[in-house]
MMTF fields as JSON, N, C-alpha, C and O atoms, coordinates in Angstrom:
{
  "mmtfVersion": "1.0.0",
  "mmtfProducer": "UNKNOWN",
  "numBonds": 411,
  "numAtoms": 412,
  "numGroups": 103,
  "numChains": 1,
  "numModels": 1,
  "chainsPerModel": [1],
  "groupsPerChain": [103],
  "chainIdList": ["A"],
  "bondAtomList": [4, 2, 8, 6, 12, 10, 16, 14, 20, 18, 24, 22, 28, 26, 32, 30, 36, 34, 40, 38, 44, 42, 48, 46, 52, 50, 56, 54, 60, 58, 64, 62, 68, 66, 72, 70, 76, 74, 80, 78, 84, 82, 88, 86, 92, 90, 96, 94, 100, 98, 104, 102, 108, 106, 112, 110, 116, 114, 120, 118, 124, 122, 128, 126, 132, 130, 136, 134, 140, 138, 144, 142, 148, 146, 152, 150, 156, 154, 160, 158, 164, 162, 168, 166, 172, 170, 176, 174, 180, 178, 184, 182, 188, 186, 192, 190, 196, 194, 200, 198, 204, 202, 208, 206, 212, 210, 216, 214, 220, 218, 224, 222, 228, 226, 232, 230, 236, 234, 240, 238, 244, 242, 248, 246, 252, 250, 256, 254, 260, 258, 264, 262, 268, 266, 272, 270, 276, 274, 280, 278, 284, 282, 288, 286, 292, 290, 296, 294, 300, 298, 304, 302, 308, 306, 312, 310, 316, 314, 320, 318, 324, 322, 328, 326, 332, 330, 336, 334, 340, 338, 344, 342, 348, 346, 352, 350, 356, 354, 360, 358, 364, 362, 368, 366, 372, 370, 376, 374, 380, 378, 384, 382, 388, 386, 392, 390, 396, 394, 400, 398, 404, 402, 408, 406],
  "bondOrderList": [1, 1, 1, 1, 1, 1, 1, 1, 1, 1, 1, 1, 1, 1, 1, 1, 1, 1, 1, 1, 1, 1, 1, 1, 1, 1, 1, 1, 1, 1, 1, 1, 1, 1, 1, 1, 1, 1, 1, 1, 1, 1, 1, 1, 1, 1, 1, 1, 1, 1, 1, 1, 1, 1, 1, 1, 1, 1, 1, 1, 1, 1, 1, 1, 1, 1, 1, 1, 1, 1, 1, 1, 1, 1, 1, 1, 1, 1, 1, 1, 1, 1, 1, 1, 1, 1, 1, 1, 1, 1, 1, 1, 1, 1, 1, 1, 1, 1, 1, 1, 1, 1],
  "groupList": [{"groupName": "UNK", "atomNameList": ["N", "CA", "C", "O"], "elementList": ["N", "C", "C", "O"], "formalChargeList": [0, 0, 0, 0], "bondAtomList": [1, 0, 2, 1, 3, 2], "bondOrderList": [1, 1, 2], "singleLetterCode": "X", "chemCompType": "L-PEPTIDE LINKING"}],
  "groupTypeList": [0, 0, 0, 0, 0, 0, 0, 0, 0, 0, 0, 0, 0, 0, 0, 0, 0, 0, 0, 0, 0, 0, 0, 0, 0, 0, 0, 0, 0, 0, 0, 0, 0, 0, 0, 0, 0, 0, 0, 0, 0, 0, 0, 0, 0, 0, 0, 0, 0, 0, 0, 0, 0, 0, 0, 0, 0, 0, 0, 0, 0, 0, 0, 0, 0, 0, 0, 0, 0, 0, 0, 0, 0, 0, 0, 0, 0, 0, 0, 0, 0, 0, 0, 0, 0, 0, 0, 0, 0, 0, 0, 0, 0, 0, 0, 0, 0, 0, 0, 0, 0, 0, 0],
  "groupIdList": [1, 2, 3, 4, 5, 6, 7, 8, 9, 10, 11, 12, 13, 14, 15, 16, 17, 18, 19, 20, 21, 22, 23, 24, 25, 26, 27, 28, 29, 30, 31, 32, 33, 34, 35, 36, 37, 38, 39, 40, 41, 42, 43, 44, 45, 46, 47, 48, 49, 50, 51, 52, 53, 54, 55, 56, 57, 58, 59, 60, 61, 62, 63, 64, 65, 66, 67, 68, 69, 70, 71, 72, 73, 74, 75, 76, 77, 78, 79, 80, 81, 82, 83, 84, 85, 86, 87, 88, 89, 90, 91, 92, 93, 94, 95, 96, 97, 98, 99, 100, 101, 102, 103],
  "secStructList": [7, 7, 7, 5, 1, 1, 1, 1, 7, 6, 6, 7, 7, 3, 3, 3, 3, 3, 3, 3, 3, 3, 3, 3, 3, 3, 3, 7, 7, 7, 2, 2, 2, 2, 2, 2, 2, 2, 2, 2, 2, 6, 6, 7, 1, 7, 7, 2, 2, 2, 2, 2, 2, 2, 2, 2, 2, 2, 2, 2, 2, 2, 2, 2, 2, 2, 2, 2, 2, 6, 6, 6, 7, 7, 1, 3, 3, 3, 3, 3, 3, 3, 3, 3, 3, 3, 7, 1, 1, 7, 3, 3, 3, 3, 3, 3, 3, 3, 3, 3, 3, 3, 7],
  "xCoordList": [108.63, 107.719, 108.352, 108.584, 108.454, 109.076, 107.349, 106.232, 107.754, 107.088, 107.633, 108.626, 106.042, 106.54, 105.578, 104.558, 105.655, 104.614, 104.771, 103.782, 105.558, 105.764, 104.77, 104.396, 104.388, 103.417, 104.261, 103.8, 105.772, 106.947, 108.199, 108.39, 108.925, 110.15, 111.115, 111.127, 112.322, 113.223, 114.486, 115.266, 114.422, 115.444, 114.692, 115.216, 113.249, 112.823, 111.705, 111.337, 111.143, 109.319, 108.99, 109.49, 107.383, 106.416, 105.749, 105.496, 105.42, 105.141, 103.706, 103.025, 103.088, 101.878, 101.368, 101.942, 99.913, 99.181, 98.245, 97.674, 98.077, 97.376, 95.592, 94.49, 96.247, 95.098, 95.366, 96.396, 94.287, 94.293, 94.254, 93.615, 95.112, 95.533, 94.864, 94.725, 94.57, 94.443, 94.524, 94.416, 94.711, 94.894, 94.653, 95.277, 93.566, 93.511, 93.479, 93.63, 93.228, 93.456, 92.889, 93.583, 91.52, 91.689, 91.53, 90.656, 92.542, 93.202, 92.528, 92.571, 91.95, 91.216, 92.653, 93.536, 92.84, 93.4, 92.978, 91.795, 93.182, 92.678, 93.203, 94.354, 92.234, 92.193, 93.401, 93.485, 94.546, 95.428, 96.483, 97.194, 96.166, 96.865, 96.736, 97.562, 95.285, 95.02, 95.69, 96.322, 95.337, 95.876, 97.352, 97.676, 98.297, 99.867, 99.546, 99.864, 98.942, 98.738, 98.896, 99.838, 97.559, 96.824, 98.49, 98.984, 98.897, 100.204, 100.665, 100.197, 101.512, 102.606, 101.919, 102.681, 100.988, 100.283, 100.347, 100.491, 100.171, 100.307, 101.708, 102.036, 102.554, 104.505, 105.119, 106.19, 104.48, 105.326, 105.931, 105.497, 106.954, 107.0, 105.891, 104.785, 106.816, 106.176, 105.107, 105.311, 103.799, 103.183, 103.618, 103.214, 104.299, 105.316, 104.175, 104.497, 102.993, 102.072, 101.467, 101.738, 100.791, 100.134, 100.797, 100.126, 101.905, 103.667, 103.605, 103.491, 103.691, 103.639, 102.468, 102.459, 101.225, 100.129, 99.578, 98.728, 100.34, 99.804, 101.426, 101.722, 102.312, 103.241, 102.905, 102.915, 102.565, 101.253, 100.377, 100.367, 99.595, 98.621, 99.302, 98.649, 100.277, 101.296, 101.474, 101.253, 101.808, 102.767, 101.349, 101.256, 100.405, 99.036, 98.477, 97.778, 98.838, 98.121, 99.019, 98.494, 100.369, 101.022, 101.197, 101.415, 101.004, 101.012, 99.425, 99.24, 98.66, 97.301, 97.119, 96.505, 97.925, 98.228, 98.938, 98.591, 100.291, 101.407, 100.816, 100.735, 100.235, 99.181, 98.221, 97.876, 97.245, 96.509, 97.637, 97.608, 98.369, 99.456, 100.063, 100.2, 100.273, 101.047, 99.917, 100.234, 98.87, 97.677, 97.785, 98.234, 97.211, 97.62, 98.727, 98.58, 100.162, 100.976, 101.873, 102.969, 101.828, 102.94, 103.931, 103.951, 105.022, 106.295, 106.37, 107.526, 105.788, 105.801, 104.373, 103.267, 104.602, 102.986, 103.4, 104.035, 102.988, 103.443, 102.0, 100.885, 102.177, 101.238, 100.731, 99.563, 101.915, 101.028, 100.662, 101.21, 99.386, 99.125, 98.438, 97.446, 99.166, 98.959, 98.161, 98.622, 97.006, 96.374, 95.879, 95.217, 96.114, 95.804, 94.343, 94.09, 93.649, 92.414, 92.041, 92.322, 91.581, 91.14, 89.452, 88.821, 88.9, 87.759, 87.044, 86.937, 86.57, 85.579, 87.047, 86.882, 88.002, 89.221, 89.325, 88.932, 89.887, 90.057, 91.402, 91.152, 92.281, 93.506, 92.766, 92.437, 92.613, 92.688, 93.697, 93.992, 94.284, 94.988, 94.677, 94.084, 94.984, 94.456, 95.656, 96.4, 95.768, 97.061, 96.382, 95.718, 96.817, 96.411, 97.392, 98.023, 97.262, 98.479, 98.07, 97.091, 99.08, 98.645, 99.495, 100.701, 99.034, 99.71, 100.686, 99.907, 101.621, 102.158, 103.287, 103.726, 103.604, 104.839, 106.082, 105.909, 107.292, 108.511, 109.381, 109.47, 110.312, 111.373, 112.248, 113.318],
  "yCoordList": [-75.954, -75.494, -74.295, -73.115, -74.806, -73.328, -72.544, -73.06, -71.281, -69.952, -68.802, -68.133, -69.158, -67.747, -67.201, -67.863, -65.493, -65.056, -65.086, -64.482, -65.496, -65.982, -67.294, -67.832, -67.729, -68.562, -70.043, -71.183, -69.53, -70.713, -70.278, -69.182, -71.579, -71.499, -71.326, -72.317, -70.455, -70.708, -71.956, -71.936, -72.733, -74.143, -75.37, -76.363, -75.066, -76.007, -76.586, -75.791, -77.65, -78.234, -78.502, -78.722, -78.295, -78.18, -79.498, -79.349, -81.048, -81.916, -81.896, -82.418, -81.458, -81.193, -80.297, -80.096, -79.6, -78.524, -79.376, -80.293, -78.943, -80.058, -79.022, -79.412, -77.305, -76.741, -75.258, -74.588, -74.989, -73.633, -74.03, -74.923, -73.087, -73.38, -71.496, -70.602, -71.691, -70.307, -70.268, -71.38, -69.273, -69.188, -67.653, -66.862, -67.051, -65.895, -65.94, -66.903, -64.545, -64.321, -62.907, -61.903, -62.815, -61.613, -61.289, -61.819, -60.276, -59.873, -58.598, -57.565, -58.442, -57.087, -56.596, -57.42, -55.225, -54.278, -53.839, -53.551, -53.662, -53.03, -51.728, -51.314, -51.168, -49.409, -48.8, -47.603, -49.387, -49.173, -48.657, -47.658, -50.096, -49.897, -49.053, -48.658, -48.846, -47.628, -46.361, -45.748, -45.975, -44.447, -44.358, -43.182, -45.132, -45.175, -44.725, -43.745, -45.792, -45.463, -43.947, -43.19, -43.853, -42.213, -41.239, -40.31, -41.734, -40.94, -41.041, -40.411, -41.773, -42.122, -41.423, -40.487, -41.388, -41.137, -39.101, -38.309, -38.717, -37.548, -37.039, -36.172, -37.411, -37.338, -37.839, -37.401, -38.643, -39.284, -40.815, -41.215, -41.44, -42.654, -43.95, -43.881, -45.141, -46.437, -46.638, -46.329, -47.243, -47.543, -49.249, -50.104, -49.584, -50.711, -52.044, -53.23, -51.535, -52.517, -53.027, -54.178, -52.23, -52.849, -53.084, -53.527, -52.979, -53.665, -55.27, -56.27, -55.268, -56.946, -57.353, -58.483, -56.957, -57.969, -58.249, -59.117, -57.036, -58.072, -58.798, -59.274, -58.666, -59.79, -61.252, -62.293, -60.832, -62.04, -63.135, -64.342, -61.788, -62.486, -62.772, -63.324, -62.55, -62.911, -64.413, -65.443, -64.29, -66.022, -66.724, -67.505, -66.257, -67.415, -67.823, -68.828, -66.906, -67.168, -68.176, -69.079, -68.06, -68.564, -70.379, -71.361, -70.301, -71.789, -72.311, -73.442, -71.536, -72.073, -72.927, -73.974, -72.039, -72.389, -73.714, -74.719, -73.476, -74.877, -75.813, -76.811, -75.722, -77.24, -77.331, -78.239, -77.248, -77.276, -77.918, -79.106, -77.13, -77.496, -79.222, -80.155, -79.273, -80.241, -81.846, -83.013, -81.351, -82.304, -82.75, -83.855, -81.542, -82.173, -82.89, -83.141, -83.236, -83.471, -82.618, -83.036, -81.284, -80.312, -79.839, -79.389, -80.024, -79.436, -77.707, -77.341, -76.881, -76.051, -74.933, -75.394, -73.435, -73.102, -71.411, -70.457, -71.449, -70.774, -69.829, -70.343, -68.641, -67.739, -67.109, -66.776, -66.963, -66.077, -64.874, -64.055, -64.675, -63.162, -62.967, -63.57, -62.133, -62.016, -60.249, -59.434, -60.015, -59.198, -58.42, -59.126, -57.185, -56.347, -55.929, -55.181, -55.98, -55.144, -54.449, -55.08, -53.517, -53.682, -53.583, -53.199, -54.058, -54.338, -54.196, -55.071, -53.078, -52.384, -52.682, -53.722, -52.244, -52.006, -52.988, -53.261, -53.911, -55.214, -55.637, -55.249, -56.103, -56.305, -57.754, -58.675, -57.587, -59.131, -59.047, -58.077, -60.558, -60.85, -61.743, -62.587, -62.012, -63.452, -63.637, -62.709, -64.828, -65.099, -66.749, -67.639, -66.653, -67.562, -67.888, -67.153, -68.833, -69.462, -71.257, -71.877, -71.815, -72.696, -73.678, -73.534, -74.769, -75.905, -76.563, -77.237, -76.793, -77.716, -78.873, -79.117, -79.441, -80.499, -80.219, -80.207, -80.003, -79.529, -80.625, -81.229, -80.939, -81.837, -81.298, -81.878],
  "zCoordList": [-17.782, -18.816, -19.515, -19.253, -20.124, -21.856, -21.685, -21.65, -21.617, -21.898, -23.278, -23.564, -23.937, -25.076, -25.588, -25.775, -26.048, -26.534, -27.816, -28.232, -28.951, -30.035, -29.95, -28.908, -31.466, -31.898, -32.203, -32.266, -32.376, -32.576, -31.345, -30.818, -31.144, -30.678, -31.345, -32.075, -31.704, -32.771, -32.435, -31.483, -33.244, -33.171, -32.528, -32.023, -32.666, -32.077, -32.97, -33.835, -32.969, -33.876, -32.444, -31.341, -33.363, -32.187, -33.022, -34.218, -32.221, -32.907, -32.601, -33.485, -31.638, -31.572, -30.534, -29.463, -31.017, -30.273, -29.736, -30.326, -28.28, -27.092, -26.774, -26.389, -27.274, -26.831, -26.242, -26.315, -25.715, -25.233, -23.492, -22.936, -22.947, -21.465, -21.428, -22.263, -19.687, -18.936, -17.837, -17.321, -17.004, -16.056, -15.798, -16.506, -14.583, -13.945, -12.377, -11.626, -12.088, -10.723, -10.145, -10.3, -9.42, -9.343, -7.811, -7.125, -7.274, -6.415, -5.567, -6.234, -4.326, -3.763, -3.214, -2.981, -3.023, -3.126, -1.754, -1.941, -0.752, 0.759, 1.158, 1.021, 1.651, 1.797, 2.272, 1.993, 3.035, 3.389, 2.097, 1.983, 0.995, 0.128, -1.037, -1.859, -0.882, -1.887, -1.8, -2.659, -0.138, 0.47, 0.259, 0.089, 0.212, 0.265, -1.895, -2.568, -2.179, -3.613, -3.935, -4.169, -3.84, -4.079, -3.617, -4.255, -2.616, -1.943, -3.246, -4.194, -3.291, -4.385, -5.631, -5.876, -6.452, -7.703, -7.504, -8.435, -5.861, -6.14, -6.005, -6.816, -5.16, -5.162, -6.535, -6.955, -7.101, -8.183, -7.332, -6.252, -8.108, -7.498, -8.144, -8.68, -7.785, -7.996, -6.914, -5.74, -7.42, -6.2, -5.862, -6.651, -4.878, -4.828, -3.99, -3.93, -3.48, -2.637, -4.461, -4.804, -5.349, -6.179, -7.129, -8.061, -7.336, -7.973, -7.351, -8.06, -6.112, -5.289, -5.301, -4.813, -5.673, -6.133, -7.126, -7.323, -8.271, -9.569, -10.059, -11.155, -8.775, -9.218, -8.959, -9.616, -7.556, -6.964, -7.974, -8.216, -8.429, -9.411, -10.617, -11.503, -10.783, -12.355, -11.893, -12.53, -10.963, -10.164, -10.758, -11.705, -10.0, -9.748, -10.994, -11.118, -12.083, -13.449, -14.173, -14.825, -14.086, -14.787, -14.238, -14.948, -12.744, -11.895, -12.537, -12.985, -12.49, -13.132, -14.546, -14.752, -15.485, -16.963, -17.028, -17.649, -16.062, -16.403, -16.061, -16.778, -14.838, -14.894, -15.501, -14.745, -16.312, -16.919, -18.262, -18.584, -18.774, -19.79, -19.26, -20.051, -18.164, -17.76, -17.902, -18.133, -17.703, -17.48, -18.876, -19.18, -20.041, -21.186, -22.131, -23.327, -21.127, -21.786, -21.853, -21.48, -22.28, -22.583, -21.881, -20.735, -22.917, -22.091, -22.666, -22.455, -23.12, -23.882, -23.716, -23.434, -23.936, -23.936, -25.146, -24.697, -26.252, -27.035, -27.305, -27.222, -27.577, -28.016, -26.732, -26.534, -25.736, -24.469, -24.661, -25.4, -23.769, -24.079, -22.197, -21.788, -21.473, -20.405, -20.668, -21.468, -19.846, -19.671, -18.247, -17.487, -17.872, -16.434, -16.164, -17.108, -15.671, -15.427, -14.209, -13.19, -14.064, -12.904, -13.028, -14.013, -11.692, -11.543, -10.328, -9.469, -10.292, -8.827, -7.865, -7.228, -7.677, -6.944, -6.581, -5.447, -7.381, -7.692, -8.817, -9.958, -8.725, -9.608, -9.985, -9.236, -11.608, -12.304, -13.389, -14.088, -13.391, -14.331, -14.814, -14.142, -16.458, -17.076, -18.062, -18.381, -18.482, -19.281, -20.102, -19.57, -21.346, -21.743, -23.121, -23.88, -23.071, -24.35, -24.946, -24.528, -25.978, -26.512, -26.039, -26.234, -25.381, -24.884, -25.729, -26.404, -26.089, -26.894, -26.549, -25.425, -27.62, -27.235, -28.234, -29.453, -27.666, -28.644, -28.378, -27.309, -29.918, -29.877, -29.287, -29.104]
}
């Protein structure tokens, strides 16, 4: 599956739009991983536990989409727009794009 956040591929036609595909995921965060957080946020530093779960939830959104894409036919999913939230200490992600078919 071709991934893009462009609306076109360059060197390519898009012979037809199949639709709107999505895919989310939202992810609890456990107290362990907060406190290492809060650590890191006051030292400086990556917080590297909630780095590996909204990579997590990146994987799960994007496996969600291609099939959904794949069901309709498409080899292609153009116009992504992937989005972070959080929610009552909760990691969500949502990603959504336009199914298509390219020559």
């Amino acid at each position: 599956m071709i991934h893009s956040t462009t609306p076109t591929l360059e060197g390519k036609t898009i012979s037809q739009y199949l639709g709107v595909v999505t895919g989310e995921a939202i992810l609890g965060a456990n107290i362990i991983k907060d406190v290492f957080a809060g650590i890191t946020d006051i030292v400086g530093g990556r917080a590297a536990a909630y780095e590996k779960e909204l990579q997590k939830a990146r994987v799960i959104t994007f496996e969600e989409m291609d099939e959904q894409a794949r069901n309709l036919g498409a080899n292609a999913i153009v116009g992504i727009d992937l989005d972070y939230e959080e929610v009552r200490n909760m990691l969500m992600v949502t990603v959504s794009g336009t199914a298509v078919v390219i020559d």
